[in-house]
C-alpha positions as CSV (number, residue, x, y, z in Angstrom):
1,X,128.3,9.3,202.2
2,X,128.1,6.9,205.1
3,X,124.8,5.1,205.0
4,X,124.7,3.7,208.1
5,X,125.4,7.3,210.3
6,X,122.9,9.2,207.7
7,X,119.0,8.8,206.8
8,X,118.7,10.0,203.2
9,X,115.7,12.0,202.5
10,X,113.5,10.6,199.7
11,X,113.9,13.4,197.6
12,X,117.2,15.1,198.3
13,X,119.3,12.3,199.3
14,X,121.7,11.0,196.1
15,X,124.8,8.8,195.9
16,X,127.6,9.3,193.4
17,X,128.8,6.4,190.7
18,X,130.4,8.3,188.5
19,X,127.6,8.7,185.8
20,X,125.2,11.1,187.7
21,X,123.6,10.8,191.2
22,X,121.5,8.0,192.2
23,X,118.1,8.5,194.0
24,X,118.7,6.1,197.1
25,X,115.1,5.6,197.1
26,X,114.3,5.0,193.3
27,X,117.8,3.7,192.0
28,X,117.2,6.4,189.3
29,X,120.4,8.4,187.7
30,X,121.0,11.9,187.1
31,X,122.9,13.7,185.6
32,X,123.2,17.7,185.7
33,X,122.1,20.6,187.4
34,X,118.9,21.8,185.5
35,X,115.8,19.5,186.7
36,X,117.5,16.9,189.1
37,X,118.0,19.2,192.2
38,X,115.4,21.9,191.9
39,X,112.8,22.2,195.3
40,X,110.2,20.4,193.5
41,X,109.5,16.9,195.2
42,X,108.8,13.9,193.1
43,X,105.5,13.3,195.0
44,X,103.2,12.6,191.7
45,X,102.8,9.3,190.6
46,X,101.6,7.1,187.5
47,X,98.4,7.5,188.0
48,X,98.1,11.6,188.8
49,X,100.1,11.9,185.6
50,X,97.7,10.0,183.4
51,X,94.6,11.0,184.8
52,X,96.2,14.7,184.4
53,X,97.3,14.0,180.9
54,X,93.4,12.9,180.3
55,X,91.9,15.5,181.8
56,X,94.0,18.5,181.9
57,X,92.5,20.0,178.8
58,X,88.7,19.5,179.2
59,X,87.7,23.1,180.1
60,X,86.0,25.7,178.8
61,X,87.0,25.2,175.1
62,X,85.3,21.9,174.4
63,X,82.3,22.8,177.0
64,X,81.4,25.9,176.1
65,X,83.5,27.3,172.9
66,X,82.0,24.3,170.8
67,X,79.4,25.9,170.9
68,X,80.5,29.3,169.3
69,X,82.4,26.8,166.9
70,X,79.2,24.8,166.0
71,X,77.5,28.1,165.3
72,X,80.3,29.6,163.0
73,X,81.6,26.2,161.3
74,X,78.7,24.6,161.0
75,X,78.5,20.7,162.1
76,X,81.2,19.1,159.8
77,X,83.2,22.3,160.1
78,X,83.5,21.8,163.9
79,X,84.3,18.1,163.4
80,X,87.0,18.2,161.1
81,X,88.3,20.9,163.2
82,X,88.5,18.8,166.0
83,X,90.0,16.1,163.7
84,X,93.1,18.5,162.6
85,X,93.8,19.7,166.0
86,X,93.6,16.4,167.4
87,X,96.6,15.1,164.7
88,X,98.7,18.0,165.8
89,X,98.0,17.5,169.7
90,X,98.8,13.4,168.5
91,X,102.1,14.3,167.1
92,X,103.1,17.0,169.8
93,X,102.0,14.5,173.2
94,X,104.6,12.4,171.5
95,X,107.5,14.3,170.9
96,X,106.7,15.4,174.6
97,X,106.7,12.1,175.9
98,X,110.4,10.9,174.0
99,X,111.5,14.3,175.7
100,X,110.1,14.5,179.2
101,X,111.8,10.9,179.7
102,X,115.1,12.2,178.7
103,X,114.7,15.2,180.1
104,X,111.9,15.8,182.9
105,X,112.9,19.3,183.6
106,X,111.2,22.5,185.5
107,X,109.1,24.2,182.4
108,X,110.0,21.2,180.2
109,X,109.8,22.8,176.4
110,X,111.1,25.9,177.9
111,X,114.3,24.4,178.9
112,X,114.2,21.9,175.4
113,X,114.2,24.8,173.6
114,X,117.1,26.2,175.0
115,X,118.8,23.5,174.5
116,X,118.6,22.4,170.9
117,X,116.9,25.1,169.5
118,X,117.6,29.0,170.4
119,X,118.2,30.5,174.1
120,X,116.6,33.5,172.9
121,X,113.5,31.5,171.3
122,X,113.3,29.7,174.9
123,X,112.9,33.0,176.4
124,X,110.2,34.3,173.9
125,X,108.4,31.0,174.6
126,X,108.8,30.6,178.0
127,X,107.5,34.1,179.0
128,X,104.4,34.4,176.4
129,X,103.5,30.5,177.4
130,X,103.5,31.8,181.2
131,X,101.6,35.0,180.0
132,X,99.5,32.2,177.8
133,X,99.0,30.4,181.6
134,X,97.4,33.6,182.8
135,X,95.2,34.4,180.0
136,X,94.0,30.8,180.9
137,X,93.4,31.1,184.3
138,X,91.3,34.6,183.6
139,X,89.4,33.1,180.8
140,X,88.0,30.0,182.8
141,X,87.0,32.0,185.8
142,X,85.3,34.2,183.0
143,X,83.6,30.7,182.1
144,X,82.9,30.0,185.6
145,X,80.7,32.9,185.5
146,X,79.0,32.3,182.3
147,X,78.6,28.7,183.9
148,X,76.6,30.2,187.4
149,X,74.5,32.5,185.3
150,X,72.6,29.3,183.9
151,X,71.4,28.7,187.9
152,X,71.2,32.5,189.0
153,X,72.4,36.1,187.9
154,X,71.2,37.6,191.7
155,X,75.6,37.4,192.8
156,X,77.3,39.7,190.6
157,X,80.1,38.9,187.9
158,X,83.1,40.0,190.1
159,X,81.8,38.1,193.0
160,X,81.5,34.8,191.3
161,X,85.2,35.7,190.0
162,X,86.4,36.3,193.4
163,X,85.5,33.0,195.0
164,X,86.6,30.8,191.9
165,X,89.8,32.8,192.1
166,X,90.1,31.7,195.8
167,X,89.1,28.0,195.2
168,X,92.1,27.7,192.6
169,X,94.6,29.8,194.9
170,X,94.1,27.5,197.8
171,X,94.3,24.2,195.3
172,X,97.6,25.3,194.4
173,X,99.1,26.5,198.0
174,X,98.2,23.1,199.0
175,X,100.8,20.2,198.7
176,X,101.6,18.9,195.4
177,X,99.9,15.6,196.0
178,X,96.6,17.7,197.1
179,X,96.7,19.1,193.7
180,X,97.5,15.8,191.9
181,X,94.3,13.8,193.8
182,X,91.9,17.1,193.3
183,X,93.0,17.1,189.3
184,X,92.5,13.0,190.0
185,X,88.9,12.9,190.6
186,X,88.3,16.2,188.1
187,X,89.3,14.2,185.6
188,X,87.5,10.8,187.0
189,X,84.6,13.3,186.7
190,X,84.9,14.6,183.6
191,X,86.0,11.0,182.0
192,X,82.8,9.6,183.6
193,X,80.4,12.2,182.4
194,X,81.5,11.6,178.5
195,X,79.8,8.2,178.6
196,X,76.8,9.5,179.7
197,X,76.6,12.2,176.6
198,X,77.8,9.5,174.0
199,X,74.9,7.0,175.1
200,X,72.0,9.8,176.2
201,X,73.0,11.5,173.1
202,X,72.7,8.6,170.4
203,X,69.0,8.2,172.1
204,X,67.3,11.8,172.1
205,X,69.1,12.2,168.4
206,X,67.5,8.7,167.5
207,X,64.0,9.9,168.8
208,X,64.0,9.5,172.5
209,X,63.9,13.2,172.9
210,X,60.7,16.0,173.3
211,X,61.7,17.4,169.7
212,X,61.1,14.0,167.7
213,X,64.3,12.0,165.7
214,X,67.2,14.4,164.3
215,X,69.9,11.9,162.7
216,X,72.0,13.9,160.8
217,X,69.7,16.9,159.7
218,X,71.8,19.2,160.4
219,X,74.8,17.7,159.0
220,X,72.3,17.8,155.0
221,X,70.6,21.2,155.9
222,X,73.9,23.2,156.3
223,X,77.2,21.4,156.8
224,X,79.6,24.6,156.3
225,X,77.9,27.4,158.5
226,X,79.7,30.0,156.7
227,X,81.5,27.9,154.0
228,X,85.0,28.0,154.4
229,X,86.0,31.0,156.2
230,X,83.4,29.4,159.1
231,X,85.7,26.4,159.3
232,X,88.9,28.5,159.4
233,X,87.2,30.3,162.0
234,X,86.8,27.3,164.1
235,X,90.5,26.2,164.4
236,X,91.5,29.0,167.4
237,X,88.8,27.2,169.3
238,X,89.6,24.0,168.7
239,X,93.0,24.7,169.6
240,X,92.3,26.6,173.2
241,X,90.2,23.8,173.6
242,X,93.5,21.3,173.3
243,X,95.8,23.5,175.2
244,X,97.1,22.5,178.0
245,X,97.5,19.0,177.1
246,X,101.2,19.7,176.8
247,X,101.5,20.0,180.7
248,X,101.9,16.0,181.5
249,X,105.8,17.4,179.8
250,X,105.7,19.3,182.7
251,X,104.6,17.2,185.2
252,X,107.4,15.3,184.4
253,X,109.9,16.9,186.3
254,X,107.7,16.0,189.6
255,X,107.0,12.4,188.9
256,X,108.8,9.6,190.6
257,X,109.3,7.8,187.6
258,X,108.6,9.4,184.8
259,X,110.0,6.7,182.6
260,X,107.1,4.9,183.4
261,X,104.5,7.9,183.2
262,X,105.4,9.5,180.5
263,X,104.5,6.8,178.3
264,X,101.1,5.7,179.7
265,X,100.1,9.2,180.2
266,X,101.3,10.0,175.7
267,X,98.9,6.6,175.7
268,X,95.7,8.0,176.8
269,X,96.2,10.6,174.2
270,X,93.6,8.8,171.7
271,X,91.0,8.4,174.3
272,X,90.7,11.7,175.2
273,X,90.6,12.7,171.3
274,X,88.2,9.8,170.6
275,X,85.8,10.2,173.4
276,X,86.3,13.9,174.2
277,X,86.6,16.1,171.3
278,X,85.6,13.7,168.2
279,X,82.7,11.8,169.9
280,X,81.7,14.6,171.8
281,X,82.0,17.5,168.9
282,X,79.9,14.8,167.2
283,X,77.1,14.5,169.9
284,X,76.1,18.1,169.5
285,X,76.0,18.4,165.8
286,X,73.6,15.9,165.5
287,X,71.2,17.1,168.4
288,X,71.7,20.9,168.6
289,X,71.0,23.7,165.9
290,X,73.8,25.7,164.6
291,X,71.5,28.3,164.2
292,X,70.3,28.2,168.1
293,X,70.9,31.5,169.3
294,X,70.6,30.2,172.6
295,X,74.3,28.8,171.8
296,X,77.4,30.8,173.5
297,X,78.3,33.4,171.6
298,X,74.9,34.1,170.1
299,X,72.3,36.6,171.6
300,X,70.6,33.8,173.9
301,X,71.3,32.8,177.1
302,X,74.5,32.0,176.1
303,X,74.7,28.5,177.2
304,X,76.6,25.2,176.7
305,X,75.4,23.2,173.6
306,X,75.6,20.1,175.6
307,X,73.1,21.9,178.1
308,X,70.7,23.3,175.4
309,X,70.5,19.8,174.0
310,X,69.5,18.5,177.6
311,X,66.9,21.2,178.2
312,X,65.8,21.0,174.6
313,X,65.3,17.2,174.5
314,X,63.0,17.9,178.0
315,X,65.9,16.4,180.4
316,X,66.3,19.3,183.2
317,X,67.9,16.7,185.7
318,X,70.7,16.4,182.9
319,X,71.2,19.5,181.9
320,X,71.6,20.5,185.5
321,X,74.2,17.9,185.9
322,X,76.4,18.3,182.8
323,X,76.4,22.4,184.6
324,X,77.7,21.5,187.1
325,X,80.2,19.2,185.2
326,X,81.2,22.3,183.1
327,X,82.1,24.0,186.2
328,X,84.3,21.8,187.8
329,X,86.0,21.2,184.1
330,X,86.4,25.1,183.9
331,X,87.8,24.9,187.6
332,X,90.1,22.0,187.4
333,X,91.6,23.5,184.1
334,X,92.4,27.0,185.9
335,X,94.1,25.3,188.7
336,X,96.2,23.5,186.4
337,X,96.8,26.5,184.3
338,X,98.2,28.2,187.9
339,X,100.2,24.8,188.6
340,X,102.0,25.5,184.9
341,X,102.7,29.3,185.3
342,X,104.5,28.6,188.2
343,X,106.4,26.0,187.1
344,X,107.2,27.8,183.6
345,X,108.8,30.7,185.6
346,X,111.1,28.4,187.6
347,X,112.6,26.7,184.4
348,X,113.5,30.3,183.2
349,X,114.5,30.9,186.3
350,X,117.1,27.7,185.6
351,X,117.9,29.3,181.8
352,X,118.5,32.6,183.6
353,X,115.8,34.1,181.8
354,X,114.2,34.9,185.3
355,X,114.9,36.3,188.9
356,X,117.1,33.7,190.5
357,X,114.8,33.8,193.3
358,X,112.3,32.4,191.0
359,X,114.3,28.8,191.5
360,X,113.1,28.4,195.2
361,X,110.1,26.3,196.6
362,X,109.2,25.5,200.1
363,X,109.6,22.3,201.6
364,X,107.0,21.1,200.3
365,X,107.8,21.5,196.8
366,X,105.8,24.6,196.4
367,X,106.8,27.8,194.0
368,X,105.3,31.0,196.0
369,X,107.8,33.2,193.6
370,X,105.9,31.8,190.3
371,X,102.5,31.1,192.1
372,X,101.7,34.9,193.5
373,X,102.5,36.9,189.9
374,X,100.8,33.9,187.7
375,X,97.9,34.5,189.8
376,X,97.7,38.2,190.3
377,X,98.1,38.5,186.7
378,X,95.2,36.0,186.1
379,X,92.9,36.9,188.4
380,X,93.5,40.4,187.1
381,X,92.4,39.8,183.6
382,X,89.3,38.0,184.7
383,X,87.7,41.0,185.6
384,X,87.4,42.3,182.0
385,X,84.7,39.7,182.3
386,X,83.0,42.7,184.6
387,X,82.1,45.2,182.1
388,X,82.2,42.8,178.9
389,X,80.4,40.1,178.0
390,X,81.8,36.8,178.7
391,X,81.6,35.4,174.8
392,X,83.5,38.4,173.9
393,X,86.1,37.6,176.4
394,X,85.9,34.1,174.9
395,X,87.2,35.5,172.0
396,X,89.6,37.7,172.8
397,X,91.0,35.4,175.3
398,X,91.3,32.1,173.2
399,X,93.0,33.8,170.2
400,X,95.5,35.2,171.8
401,X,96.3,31.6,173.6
402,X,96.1,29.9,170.8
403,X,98.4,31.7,169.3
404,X,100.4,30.8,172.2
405,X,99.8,27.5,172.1
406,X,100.4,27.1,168.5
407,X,104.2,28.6,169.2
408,X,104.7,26.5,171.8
409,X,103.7,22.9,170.2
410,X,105.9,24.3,166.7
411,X,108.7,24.6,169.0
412,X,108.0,21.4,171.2
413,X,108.0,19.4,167.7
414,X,110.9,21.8,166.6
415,X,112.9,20.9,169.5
416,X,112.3,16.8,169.4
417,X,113.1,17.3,165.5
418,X,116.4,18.7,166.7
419,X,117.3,16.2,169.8
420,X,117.5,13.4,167.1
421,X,119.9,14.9,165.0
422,X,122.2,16.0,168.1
423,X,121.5,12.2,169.5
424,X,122.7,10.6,165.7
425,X,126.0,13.1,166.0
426,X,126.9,11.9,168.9
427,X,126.6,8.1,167.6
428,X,123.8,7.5,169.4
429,X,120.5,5.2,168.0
430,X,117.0,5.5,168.5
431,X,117.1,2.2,170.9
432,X,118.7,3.8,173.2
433,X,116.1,6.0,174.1
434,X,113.9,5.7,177.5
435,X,111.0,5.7,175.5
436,X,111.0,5.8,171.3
437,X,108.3,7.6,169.3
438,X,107.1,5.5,166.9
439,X,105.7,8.3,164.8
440,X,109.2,10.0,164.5
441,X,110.1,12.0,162.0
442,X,106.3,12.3,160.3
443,X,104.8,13.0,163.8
444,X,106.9,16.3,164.9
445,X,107.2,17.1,160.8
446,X,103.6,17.3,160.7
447,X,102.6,19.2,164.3
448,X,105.2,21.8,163.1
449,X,104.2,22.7,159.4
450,X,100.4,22.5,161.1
451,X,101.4,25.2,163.5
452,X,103.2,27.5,161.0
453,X,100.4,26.9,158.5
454,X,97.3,28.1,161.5
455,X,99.4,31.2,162.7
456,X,99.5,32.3,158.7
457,X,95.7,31.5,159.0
458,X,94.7,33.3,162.1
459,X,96.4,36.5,160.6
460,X,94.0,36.0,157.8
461,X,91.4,35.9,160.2
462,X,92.6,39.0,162.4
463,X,93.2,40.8,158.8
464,X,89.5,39.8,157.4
465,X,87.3,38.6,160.2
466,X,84.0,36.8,160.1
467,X,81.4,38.7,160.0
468,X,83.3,41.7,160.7
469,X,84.8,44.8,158.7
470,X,88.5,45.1,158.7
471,X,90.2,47.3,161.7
472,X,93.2,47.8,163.6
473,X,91.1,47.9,166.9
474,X,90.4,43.7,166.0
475,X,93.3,42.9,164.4
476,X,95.8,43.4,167.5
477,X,92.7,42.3,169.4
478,X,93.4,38.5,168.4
479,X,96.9,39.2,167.0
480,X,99.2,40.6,169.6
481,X,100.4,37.4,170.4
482,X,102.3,36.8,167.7
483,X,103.5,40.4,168.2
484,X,104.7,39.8,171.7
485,X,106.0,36.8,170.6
486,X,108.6,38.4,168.2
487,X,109.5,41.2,170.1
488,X,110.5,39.1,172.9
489,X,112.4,36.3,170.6
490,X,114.4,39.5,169.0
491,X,115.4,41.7,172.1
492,X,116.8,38.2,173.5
493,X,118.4,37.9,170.3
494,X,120.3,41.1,171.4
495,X,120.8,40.3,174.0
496,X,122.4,36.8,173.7
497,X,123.9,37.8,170.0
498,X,125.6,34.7,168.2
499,X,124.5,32.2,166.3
500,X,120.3,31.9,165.4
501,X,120.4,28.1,165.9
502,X,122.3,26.3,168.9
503,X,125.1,24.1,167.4
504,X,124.0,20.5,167.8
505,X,127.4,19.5,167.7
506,X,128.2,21.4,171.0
507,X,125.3,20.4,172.8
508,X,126.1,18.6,176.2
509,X,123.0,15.5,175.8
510,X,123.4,14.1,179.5
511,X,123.0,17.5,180.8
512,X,119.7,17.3,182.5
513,X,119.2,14.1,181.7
514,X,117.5,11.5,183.9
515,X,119.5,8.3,183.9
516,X,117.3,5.1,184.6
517,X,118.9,1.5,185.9
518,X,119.1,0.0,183.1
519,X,120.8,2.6,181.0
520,X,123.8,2.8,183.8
521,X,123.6,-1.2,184.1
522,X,126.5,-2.1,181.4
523,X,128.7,0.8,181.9
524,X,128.7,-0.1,185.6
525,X,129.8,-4.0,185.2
526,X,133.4,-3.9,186.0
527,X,136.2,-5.6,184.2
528,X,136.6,-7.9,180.8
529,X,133.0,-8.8,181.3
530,X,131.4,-5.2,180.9
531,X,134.1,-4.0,178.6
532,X,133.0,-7.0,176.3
533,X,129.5,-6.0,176.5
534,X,129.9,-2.6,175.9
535,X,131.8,-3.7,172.5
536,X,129.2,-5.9,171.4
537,X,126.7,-3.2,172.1
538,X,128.2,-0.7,169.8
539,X,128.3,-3.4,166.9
540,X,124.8,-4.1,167.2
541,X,123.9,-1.1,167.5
């Protein structure tokens, strides 16, 4: 390509060397077809993709479903939930990040899977995970709702639905880089807030509150709500509540560099465990009541714990503020629950598991193919919220995605497990990696035996629920994930035939691969000098 004659776009523009395609803005390598030259635009930067990786999670499941967990589990049952799925959400964020710098591709796990794992188990993942994206987007509008009621009930359920609906539509129509600064200041917001809680919250349970010093009553008057069972019962909230923080992998594919991203945003991992779920799991159990059935999912108004401790303690001004906190956290996490629906149908779309269609975006980098079904299906669902009552939406809804999610991080963990043996094959070491998990091979171990060990639980819990008789009616209720799951992994397995495992040995690794400078640097030195360093290499290494 002449340089001088032609003006190279930003984000289309590449010039062969024989090892990929160079970005002749960046200087970054490619290599492949899947992920390099899709429509998206690499418009997001290092600091959209951290903040996103903080806050992309914070939603309904920690604001209002802690609740419902503090009331079955009991204090330390909700805290040690949080604790377990905080070590598999640890070990998962960093198989992500060792992948998503390798391989920052459209519907990241969905195309990892495909690749080391099983086409037809990337196909059972990719299309329940997008179905796991809608369930999502209906359950936090649902919240929204629940949210509003606590200011006024005169605007009925479908109305409120309706113009949340809209508000996340129109986030996601916009421009990539309006999406990125919106989910920016959400999470600025939500990050903020959580200081507030931890310091208020230390003072009203010391005695700064209406209803005198609390400490740790709660914690010695009933620990286990409903002794072990409770605590089992906790763990499909705790894990909707982590979902989505999988979705800085997919980010990936729109960053400019994600070599750089990836591993700031698989950093801020511990502070949102910290501060987020442990702290603030902890905050309520030692100011609110487990028996409070003002709690959502009780008989009361059905209201954040965080906002019955505030109202409670006398503090109106904060309870009206941590409302309205909830319901930009319930927004912000629907929007980015649209944002990875769309994005998860145009990496099947790439596995040709989808509509080729499904591979186009505008010029501005924008899906409409995956956007208009991931949100008609969405905002379909959300209207159950109508003529049921939003806790038992709760329910249904965050079973069945955590489920999901559960299949998705085994096979996220699965699939890093499986990249390092193909790398080792191939002669390659771990030091040659963009970015190196230091928590390899315990880290993906553990997330996977975690997952396999909660789906075996939640059938328990669909089998013999608490406080519930046994019935078919509840057991597909919170089940049928795992049923749609396997019959989608087993007519792909007709259809594709073959082998049940792809053959590592066979696997193409710089396929889809993002090449950085430095990797390219050596191979590219001409003559006795690079040939010299390219042997020393190998006997170091």
């Amino acid at each position: 390509m002449d340089e001088a004659k032609e003006q190279p776009s930003p984000t289309t523009a590449y010039q062969g060397d024989g090892l990929g395609k160079r970005d002749s803005i960046t200087g970054e390598i490619y290599h492949g077809d899947h992920g390099a030259d899709t429509d998206l635009k690499r418009s997001l930067s290092t600091r959209h993709l951290t903040m996103i990786a903080l806050g992309s999670s914070i939603g309904m499941g920690l604001w209002l479903g802690s609740g419902e967990s503090l009331a079955d589990g009991g204090p330390a049952g909700i805290f040690l939930g949080y604790c377990l799925a905080g070590s598999m959400i640890w070990c998962v964020s960093h198989s992500i990040g060792e992948m998503a710098c390798m391989y920052p591709l459209p519907s990241a796990f969905v195309q990892w899977t495909g690749k080391f794992v099983d086409p037809a188990a990337a196909f059972a993942l990719g299309w329940s995970y997008w179905f796991s994206y809608c369930i999502t987007i209906a359950n936090e509008l649902s919240a929204a709702n629940t949210v509003i009621t606590f200011w006024t009930s005169v605007v009925p359920v479908a109305g409120w639905i309706s113009i949340w609906l809209v508000v996340i539509v129109l986030i996601n129509v916009g421009a990539v880089t309006l999406f990125g600064e919106i989910e920016v200041v959400a999470s600025t917001i939500k990050f903020s807030w959580i200081f507030v809680i931890i310091i208020s919250m230390i003072v009203m349970s010391a005695g700064g509150a209406g209803y005198g010093p609390v400490g740790f009553r709660y914690w010695n008057e009933m620990p286990f709500a409903h002794g072990f069972k409770g605590f089992l019962n906790v763990m499909p909230t705790c894990i909707f509540a982590m979902s989505g923080s999988e979705n800085s992998g997919l980010v990936a594919a729109e960053t400019s560099n994600p070599r750089k991203s990836i591993p700031r945003a698989v950093g801020s991992i511990w502070i949102r465990l910290s501060l987020f779920y442990l702290i603030g799991s902890l905050m309520i159990t030692i100011n609110v009541d487990p028996n409070n059935q003002d709690l959502f999912g009780q008989s009361g108004t059905n209201a954040s714990p965080f906002v019955i401790a505030y109202r409670d303690a006398g503090i109106p001004a904060l309870a009206h503020i941590m409302n309205a906190v909830i319901l930009i956290s319930v927004i912000s996490t629907g929007s980015i629950s649209g944002y990875g629906g769309s994005r998860t149908t145009m990496g099947l779309a790439y596995l040709d598991m989808a509509p080729d269609f499904m591979k186009r975006a505008d010029k501005v980098g924008r899906p409409w193919y995956g956007l208009i079904p991931t949100f008609i299906l969405g905002g379909g669902l959300a209207y159950l919220n109508v003529s049921q009552s939003g806790s038992n939406v709760f329910t249904w809804f965050s079973n069945l995605t955590s489920l999901f999610t559960l299949f998705g991080w085994g096979m996220i963990c699965l699939s890093h497990i499986r990249f390092r043996h193909a790398w080792a094959r191939k002669g390659h070491t771990a030091e040659e990696l963009p970015w190196k998990s230091w928590i390899y091979p315990v880290g993906p171990w553990w997330g996977l035996a975690m997952c396999i060990l909660l789906i075996i639980v939640q059938f328990y819990l669909s089998v013999w629920p608490l406080g519930k008789s046994p019935s078919a009616e509840n057991f597909f209720a919170n089940y049928i994930s795992v049923i749609v799951i396997v019959v989608l992994w087993l007519g792909a397995r007709a259809f594709y035939r073959g082998r049940w495992w792809v053959d590592l040995d066979t696997v193409e690794l710089d396929e889809g691969r993002r090449f950085y400078k430095a990797d390219v640097e050596e191979a590219k030195t001409p003559g006795f000098k690079g040939m010299a360093k390219r042997v020393v290499g190998a006997i170091l290494n």
